[in-house]
N, CA, C and O atoms as a Tripos MOL2 file, in Angstrom:
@<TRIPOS>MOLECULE
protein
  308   307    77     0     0
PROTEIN
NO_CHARGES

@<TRIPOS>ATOM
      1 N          75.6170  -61.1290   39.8490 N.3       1 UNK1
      2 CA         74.7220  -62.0510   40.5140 C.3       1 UNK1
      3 C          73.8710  -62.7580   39.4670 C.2       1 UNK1
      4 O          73.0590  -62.2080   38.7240 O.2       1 UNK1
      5 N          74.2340  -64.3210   39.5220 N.am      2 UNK2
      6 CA         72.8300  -64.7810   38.7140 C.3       2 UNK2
      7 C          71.9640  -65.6240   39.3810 C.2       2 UNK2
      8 O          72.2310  -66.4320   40.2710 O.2       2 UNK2
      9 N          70.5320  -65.2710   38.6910 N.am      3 UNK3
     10 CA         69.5300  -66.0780   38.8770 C.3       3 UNK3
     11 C          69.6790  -67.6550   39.0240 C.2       3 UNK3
     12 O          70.3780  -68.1110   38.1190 O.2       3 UNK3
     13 N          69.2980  -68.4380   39.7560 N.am      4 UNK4
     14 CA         68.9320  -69.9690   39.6820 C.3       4 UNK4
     15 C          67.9960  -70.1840   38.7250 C.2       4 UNK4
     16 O          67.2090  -69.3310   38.3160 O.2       4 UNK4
     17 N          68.0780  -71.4560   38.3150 N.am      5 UNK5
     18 CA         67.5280  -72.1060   37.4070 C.3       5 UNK5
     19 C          65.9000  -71.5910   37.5260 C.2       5 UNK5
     20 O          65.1450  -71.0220   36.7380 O.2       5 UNK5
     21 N          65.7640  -72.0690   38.8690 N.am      6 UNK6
     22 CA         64.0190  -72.1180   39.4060 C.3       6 UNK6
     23 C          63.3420  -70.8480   38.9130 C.2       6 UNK6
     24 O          62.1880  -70.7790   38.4910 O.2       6 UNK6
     25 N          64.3120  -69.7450   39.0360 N.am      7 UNK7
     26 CA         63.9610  -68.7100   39.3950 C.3       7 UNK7
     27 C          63.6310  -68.2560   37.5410 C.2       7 UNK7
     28 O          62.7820  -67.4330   37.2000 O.2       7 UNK7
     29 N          64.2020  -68.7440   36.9350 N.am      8 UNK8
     30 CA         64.1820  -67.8860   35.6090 C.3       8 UNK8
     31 C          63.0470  -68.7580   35.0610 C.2       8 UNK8
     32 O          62.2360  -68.2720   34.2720 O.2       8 UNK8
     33 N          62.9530  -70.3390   35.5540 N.am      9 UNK9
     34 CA         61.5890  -70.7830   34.6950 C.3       9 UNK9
     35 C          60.1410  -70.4620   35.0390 C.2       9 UNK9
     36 O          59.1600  -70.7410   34.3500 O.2       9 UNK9
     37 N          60.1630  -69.6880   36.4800 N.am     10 UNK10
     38 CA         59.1590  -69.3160   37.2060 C.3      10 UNK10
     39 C          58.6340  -68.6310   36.4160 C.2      10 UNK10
     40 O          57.5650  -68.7500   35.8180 O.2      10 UNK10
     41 N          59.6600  -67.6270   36.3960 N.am     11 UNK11
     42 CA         59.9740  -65.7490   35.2840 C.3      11 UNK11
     43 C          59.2930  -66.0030   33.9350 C.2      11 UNK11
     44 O          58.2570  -65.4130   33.6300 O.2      11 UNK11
     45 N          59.9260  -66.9430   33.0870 N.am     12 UNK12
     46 CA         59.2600  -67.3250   31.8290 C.3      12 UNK12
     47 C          58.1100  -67.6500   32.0190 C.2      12 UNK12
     48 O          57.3000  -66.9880   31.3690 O.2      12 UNK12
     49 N          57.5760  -68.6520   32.8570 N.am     13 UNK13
     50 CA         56.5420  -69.2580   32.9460 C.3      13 UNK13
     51 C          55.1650  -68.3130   32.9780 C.2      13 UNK13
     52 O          54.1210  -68.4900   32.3500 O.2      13 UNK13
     53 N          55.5080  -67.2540   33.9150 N.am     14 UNK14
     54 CA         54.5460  -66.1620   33.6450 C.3      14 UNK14
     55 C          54.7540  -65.5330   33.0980 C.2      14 UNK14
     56 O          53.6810  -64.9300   33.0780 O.2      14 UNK14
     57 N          55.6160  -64.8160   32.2270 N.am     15 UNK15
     58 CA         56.0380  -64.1950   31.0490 C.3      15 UNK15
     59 C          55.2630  -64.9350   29.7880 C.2      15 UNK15
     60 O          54.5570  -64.3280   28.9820 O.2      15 UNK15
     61 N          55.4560  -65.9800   29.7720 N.am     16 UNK16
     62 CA         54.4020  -66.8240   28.9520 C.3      16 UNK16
     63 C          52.5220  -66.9540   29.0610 C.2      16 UNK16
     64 O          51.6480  -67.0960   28.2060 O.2      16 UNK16
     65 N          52.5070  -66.8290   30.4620 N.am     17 UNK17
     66 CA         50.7540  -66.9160   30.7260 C.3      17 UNK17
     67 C          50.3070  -65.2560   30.5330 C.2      17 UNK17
     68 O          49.2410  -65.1240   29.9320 O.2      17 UNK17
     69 N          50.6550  -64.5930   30.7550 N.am     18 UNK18
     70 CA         49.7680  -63.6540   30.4770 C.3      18 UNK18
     71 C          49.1690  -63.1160   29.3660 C.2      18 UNK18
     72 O          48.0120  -62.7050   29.2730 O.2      18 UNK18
     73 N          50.2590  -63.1510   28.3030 N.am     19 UNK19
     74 CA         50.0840  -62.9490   27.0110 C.3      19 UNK19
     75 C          48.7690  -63.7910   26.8090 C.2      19 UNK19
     76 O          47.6870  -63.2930   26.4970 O.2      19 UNK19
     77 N          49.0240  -65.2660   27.0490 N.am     20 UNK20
     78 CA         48.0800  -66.2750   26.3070 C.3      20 UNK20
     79 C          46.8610  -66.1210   27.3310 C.2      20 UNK20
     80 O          46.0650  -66.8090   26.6910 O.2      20 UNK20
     81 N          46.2270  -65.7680   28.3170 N.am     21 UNK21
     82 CA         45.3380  -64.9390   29.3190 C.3      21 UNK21
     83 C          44.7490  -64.0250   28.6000 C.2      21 UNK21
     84 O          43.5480  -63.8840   28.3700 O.2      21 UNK21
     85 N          45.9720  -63.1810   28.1260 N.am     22 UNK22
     86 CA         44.7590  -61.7710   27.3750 C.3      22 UNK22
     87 C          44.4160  -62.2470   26.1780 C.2      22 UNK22
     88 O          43.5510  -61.5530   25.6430 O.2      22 UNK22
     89 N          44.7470  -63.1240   25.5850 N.am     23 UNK23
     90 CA         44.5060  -63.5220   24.3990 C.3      23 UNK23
     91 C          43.1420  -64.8700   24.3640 C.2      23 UNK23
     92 O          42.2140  -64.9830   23.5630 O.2      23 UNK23
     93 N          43.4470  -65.6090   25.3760 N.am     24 UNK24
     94 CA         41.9590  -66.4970   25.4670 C.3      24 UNK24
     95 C          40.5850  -65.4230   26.5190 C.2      24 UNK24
     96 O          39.3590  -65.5230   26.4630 O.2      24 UNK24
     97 N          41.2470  -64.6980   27.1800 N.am     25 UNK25
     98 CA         40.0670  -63.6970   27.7210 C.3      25 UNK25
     99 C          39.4260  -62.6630   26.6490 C.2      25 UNK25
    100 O          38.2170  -62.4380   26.7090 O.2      25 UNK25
    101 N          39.9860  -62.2260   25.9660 N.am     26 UNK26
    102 CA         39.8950  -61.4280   24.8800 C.3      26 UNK26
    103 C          39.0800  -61.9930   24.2100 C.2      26 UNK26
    104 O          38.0530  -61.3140   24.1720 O.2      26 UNK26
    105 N          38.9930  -62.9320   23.6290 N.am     27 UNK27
    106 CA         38.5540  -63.9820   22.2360 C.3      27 UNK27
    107 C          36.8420  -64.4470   23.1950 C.2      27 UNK27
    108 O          35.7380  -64.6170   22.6760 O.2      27 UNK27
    109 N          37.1190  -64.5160   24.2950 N.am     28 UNK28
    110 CA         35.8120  -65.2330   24.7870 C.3      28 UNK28
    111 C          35.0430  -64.2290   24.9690 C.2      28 UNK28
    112 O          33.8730  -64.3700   24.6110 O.2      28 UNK28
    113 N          35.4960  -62.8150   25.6250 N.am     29 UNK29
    114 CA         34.1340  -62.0110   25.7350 C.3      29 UNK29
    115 C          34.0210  -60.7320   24.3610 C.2      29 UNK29
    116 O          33.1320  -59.8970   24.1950 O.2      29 UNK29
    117 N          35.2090  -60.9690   23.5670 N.am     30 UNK30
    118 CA         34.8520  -60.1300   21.9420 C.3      30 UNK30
    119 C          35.5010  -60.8340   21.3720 C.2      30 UNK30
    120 O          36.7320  -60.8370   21.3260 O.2      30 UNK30
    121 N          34.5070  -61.7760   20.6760 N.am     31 UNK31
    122 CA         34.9620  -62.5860   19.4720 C.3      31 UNK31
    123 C          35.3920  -61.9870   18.3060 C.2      31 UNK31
    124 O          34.5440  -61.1000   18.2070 O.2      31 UNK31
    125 N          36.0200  -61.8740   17.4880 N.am     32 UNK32
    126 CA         36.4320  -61.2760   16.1610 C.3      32 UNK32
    127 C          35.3470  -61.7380   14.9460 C.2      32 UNK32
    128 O          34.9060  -62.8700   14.7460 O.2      32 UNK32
    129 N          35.1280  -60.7920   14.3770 N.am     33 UNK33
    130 CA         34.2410  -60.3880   13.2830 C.3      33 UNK33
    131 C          32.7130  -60.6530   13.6760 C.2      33 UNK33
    132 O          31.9210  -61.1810   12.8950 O.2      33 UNK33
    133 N          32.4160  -60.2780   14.8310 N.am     34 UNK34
    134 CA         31.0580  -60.1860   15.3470 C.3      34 UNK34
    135 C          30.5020  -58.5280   15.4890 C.2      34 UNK34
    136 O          31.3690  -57.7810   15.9430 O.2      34 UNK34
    137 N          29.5030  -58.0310   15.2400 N.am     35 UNK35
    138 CA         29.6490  -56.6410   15.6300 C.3      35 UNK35
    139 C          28.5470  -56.7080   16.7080 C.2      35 UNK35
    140 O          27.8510  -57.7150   16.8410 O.2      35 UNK35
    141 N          28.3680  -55.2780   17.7040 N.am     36 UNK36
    142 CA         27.3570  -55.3600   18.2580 C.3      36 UNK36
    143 C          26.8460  -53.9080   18.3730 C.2      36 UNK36
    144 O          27.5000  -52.8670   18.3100 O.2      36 UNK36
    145 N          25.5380  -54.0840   18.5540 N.am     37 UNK37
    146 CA         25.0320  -52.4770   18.7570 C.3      37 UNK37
    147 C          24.8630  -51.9960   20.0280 C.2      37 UNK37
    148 O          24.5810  -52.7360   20.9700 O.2      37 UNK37
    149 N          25.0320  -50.6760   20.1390 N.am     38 UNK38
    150 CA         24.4580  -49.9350   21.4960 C.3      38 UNK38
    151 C          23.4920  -49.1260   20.9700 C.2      38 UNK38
    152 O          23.5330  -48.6670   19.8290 O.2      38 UNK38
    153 N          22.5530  -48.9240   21.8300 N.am     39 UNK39
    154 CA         21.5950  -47.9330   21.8340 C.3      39 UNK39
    155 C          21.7840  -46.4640   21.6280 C.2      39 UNK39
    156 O          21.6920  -45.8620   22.6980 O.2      39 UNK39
    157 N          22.0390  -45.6250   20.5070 N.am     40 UNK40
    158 CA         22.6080  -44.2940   20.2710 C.3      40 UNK40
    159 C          24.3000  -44.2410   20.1240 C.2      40 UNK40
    160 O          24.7760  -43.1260   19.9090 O.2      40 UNK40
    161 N          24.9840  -45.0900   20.2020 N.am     41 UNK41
    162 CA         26.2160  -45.4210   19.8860 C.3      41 UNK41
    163 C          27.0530  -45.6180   18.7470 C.2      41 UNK41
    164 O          28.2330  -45.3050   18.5890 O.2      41 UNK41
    165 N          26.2030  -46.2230   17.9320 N.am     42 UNK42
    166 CA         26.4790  -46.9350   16.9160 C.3      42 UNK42
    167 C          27.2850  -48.1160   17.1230 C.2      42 UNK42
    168 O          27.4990  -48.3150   18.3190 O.2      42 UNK42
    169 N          27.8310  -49.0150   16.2930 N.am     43 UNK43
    170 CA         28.4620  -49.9360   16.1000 C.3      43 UNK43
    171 C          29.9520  -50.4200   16.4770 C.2      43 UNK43
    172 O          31.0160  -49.9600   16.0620 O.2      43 UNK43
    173 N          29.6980  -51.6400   17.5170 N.am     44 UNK44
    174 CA         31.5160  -51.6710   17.7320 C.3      44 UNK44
    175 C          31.7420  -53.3620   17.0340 C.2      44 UNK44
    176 O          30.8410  -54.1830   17.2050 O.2      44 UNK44
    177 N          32.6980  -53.6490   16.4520 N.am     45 UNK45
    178 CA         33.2350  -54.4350   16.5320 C.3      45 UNK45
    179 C          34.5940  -55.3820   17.4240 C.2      45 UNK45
    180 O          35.5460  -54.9750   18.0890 O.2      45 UNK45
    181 N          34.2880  -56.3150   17.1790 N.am     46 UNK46
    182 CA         35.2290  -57.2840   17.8210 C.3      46 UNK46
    183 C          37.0110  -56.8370   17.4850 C.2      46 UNK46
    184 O          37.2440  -56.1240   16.5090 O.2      46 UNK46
    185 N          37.9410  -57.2330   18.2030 N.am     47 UNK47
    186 CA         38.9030  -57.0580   17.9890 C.3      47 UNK47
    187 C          39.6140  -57.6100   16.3300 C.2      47 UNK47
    188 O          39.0880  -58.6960   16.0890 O.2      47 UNK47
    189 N          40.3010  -57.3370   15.5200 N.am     48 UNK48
    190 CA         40.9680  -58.2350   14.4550 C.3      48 UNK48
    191 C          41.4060  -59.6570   14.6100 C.2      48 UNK48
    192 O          41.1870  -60.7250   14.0390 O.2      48 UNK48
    193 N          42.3210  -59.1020   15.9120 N.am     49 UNK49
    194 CA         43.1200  -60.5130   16.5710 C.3      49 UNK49
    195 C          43.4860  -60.2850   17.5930 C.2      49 UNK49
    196 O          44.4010  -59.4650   17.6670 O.2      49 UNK49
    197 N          43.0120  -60.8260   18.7210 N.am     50 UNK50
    198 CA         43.7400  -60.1160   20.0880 C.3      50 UNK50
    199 C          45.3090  -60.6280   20.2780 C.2      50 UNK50
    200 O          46.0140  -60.5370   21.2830 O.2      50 UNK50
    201 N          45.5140  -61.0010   19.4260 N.am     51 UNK51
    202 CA         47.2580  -61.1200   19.2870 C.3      51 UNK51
    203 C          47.6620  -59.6470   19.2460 C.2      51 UNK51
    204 O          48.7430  -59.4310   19.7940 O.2      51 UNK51
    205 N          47.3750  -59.1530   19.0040 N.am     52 UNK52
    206 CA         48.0620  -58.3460   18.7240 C.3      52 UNK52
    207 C          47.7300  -57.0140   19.9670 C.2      52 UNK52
    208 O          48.5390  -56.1130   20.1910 O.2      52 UNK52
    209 N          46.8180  -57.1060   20.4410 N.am     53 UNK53
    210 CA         46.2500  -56.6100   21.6940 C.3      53 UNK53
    211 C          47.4170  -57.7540   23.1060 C.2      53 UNK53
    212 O          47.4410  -57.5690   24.3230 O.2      53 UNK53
    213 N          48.0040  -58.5590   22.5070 N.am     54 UNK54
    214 CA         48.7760  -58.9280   23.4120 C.3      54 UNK54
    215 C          50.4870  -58.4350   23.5880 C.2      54 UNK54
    216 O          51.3750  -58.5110   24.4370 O.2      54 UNK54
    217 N          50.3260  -58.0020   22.4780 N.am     55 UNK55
    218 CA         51.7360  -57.5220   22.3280 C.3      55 UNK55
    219 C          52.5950  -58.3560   21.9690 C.2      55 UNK55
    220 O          53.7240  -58.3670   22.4600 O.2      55 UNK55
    221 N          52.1560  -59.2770   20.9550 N.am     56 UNK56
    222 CA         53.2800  -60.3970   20.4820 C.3      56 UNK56
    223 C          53.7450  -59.5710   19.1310 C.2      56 UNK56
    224 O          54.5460  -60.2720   18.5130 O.2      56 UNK56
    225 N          53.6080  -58.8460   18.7500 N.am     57 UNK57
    226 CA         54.0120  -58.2240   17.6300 C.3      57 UNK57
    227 C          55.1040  -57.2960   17.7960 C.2      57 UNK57
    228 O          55.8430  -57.0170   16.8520 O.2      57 UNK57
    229 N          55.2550  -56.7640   19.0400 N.am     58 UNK58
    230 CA         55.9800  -55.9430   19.7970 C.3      58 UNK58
    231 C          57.2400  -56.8600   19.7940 C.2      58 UNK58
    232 O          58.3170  -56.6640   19.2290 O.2      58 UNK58
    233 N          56.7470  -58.1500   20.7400 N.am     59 UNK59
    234 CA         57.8840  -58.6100   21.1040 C.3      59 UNK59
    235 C          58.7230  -59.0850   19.8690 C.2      59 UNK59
    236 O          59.9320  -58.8540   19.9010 O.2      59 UNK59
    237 N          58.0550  -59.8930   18.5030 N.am     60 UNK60
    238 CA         58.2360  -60.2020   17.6040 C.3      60 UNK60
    239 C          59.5420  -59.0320   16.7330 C.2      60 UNK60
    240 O          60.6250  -59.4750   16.3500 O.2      60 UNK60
    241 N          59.1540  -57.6410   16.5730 N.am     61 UNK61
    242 CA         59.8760  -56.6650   16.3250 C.3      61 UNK61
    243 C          61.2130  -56.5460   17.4360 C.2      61 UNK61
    244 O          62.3640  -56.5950   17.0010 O.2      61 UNK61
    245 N          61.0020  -56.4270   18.5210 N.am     62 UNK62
    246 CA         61.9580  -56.0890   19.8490 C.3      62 UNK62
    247 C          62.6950  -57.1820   19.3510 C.2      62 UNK62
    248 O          63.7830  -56.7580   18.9610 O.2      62 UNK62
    249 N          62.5620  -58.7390   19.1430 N.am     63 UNK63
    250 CA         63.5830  -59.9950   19.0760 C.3      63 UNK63
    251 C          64.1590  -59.5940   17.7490 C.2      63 UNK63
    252 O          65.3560  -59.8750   17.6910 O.2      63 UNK63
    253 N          63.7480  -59.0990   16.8010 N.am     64 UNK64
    254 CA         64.1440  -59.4300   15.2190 C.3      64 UNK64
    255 C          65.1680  -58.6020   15.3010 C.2      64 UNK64
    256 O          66.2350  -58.8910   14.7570 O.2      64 UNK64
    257 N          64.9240  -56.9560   16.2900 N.am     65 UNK65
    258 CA         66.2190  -56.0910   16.1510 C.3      65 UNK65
    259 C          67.7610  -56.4850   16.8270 C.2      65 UNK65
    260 O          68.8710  -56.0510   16.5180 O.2      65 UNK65
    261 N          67.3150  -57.6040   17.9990 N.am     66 UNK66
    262 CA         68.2840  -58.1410   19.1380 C.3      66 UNK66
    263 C          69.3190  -58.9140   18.2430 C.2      66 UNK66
    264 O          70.5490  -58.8660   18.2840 O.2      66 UNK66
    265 N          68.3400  -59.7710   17.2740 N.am     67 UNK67
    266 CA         69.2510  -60.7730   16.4880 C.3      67 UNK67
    267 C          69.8070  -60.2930   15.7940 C.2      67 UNK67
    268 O          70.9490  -60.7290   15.6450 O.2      67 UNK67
    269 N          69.3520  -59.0500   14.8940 N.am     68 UNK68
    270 CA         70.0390  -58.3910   13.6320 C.3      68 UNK68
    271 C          71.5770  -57.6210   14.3370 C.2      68 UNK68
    272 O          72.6340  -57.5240   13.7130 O.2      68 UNK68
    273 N          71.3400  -57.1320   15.7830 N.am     69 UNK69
    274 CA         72.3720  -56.6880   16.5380 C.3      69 UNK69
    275 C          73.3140  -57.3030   16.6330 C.2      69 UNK69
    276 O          74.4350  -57.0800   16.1750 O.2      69 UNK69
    277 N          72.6950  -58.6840   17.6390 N.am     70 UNK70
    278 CA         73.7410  -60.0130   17.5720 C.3      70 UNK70
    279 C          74.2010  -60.4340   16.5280 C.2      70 UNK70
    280 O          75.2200  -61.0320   16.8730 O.2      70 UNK70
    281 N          74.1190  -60.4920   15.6550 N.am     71 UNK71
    282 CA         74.8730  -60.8110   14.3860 C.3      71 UNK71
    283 C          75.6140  -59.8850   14.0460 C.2      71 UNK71
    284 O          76.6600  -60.1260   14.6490 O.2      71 UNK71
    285 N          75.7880  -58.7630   13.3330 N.am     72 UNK72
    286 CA         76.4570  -57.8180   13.4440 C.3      72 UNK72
    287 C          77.6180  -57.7400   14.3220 C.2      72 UNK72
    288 O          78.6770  -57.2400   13.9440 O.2      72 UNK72
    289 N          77.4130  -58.2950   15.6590 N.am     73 UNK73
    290 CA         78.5310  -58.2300   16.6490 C.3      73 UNK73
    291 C          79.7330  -59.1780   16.2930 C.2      73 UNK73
    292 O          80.9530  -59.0220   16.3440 O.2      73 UNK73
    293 N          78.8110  -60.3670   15.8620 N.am     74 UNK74
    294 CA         79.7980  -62.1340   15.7140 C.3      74 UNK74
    295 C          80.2780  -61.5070   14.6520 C.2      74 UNK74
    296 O          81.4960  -61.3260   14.6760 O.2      74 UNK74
    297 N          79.5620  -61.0260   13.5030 N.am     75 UNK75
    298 CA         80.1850  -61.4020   11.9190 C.3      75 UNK75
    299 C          81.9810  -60.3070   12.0820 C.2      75 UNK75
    300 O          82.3190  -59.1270   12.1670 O.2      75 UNK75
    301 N          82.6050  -61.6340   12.0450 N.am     76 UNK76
    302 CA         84.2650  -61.0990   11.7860 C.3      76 UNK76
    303 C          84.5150  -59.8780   10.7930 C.2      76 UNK76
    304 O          83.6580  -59.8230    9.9110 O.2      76 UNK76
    305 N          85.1530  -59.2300   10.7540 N.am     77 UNK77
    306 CA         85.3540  -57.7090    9.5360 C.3      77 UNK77
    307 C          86.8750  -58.1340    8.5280 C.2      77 UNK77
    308 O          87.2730  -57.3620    7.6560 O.2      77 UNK77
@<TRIPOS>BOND
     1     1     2 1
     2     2     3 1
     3     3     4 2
     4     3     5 am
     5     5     6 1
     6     6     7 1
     7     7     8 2
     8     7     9 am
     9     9    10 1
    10    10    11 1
    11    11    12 2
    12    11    13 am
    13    13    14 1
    14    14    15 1
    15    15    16 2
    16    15    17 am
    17    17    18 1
    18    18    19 1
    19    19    20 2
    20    19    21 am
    21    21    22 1
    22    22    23 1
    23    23    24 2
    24    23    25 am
    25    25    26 1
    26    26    27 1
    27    27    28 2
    28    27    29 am
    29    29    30 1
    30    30    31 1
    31    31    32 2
    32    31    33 am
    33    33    34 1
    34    34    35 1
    35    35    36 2
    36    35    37 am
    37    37    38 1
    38    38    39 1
    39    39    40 2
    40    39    41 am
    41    41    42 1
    42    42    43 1
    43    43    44 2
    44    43    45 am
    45    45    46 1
    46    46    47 1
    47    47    48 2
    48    47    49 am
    49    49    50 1
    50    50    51 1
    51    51    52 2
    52    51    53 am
    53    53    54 1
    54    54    55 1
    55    55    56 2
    56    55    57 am
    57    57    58 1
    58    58    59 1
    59    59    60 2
    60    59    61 am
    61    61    62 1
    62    62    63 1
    63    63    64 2
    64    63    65 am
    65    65    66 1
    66    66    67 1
    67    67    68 2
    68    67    69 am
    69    69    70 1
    70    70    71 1
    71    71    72 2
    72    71    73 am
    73    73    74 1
    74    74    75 1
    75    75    76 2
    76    75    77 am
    77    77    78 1
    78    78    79 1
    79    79    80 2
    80    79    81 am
    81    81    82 1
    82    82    83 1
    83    83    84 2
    84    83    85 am
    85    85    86 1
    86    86    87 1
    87    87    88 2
    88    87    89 am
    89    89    90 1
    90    90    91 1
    91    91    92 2
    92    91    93 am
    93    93    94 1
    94    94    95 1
    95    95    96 2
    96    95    97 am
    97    97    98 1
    98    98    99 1
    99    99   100 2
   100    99   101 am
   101   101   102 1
   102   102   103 1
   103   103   104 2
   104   103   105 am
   105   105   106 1
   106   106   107 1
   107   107   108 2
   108   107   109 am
   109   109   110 1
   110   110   111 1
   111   111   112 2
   112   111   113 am
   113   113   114 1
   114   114   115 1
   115   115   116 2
   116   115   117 am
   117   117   118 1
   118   118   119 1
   119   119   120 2
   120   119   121 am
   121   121   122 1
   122   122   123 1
   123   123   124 2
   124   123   125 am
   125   125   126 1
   126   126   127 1
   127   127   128 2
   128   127   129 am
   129   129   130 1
   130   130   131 1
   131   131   132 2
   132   131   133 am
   133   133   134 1
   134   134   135 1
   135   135   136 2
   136   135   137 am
   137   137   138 1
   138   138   139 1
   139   139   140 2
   140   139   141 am
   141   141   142 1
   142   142   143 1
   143   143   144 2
   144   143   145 am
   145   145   146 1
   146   146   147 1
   147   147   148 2
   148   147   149 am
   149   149   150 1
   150   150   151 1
   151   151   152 2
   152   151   153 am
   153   153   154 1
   154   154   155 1
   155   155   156 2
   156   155   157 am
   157   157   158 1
   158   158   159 1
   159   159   160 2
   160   159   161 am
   161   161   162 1
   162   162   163 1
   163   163   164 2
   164   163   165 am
   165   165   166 1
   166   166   167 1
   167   167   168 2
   168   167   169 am
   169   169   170 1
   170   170   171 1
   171   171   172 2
   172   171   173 am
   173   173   174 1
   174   174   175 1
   175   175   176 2
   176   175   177 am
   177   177   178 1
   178   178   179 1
   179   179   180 2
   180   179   181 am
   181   181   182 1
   182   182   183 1
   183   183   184 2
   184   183   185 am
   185   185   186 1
   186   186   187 1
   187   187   188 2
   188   187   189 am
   189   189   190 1
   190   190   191 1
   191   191   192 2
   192   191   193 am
   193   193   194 1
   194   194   195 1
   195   195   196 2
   196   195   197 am
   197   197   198 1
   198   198   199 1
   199   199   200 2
   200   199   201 am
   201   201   202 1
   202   202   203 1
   203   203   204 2
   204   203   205 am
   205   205   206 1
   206   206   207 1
   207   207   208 2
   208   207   209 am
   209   209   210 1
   210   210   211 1
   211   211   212 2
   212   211   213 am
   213   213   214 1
   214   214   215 1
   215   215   216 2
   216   215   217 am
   217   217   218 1
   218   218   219 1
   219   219   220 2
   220   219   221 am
   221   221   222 1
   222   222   223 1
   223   223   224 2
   224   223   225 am
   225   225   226 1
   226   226   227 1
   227   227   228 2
   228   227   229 am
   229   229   230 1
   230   230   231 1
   231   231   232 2
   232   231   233 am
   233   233   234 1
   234   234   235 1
   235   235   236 2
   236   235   237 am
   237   237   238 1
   238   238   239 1
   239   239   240 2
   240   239   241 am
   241   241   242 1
   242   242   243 1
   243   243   244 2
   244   243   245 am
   245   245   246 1
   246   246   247 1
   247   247   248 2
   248   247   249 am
   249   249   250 1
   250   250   251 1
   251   251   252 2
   252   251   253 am
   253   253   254 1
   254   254   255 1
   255   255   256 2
   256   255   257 am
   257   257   258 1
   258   258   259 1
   259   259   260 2
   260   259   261 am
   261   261   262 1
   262   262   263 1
   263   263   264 2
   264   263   265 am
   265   265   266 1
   266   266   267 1
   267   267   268 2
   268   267   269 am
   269   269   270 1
   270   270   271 1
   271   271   272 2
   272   271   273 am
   273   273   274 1
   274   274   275 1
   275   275   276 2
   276   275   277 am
   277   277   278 1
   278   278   279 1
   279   279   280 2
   280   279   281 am
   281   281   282 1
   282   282   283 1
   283   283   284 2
   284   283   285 am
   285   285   286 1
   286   286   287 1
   287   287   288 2
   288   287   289 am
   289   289   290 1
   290   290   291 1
   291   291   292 2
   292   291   293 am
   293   293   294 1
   294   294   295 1
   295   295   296 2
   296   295   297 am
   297   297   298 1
   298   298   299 1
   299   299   300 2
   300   299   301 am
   301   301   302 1
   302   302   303 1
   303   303   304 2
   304   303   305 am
   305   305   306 1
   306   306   307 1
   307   307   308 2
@<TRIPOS>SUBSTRUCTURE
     1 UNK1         2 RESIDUE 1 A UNK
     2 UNK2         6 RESIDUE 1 A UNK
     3 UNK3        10 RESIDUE 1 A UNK
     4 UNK4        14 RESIDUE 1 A UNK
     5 UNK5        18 RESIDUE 1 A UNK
     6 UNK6        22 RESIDUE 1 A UNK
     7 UNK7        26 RESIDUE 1 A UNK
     8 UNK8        30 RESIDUE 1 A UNK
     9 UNK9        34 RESIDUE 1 A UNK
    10 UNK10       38 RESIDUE 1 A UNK
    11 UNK11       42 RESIDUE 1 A UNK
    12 UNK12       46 RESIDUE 1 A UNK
    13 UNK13       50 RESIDUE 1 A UNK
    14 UNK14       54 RESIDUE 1 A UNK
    15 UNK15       58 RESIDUE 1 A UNK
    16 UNK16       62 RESIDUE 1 A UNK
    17 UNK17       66 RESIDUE 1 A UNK
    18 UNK18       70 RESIDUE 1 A UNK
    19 UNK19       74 RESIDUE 1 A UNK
    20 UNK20       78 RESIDUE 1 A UNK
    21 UNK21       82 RESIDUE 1 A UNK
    22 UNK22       86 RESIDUE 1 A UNK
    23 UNK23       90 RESIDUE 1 A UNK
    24 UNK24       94 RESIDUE 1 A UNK
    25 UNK25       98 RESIDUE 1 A UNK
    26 UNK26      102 RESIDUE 1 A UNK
    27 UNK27      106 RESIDUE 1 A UNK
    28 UNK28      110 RESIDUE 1 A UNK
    29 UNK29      114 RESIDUE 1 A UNK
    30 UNK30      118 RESIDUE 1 A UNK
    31 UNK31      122 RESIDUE 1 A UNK
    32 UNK32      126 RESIDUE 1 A UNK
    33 UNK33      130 RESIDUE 1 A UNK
    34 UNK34      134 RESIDUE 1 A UNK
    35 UNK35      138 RESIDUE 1 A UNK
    36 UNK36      142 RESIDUE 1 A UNK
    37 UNK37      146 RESIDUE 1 A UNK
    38 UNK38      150 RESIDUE 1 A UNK
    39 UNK39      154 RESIDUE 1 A UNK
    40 UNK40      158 RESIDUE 1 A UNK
    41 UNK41      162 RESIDUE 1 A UNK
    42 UNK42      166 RESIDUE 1 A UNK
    43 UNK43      170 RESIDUE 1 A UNK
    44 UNK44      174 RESIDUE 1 A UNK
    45 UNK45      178 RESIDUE 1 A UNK
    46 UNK46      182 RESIDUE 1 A UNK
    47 UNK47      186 RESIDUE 1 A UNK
    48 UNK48      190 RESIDUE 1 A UNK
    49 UNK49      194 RESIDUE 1 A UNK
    50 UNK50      198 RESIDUE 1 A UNK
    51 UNK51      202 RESIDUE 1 A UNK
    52 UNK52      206 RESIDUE 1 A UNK
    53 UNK53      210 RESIDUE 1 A UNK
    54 UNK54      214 RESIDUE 1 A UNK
    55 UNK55      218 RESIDUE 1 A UNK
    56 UNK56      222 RESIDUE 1 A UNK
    57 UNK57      226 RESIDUE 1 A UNK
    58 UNK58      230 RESIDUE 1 A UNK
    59 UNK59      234 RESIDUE 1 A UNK
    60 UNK60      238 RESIDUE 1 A UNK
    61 UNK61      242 RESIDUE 1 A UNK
    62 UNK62      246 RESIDUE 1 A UNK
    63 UNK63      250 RESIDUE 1 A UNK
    64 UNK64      254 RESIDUE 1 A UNK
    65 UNK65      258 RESIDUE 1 A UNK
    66 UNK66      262 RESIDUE 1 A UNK
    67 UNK67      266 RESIDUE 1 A UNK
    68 UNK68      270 RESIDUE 1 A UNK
    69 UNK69      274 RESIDUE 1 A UNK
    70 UNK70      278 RESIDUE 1 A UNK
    71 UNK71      282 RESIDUE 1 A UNK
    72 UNK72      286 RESIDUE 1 A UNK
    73 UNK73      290 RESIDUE 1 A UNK
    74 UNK74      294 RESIDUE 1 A UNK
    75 UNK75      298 RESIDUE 1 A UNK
    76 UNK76      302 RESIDUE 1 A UNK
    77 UNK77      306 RESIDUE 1 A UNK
């Protein structure tokens, strides 16, 4: 069974917003390299990069192994 067209750009389409959601929500209420204090807590800082709190690094690794696979498959012996 395959998907229609509609159906897979829907799929991407939010496959695409959320990432970039946690990543502009992230950035607006903990900016990076700001610190702040609590009262008896001590010190928190802001995230590095909320990229990476998005999981694009994940996916980045997950694609690099797919391709190294796919290739492997094509390359003739």
């Amino acid at each position: 069974m395959t998907l229609p067209g509609w159906v897979l750009a829907i799929f991407l389409t939010m496959a695409a917003a959320v990432p970039a959601g946690v990543y502009f929500t992230a950035t607006l209420f903990f900016p990076p390299d700001q610190s702040y204090t609590y009262v008896g807590q001590g010190t928190a800082q802001g995230a590095p990069g909320p990229v990476a709190g998005a999981g694009l690094s994940f996916a980045g690794v997950a694609y690099a192994a797919y391709w190294i696979i796919r290739r492997r498959q094509r390359k003739p012996d």
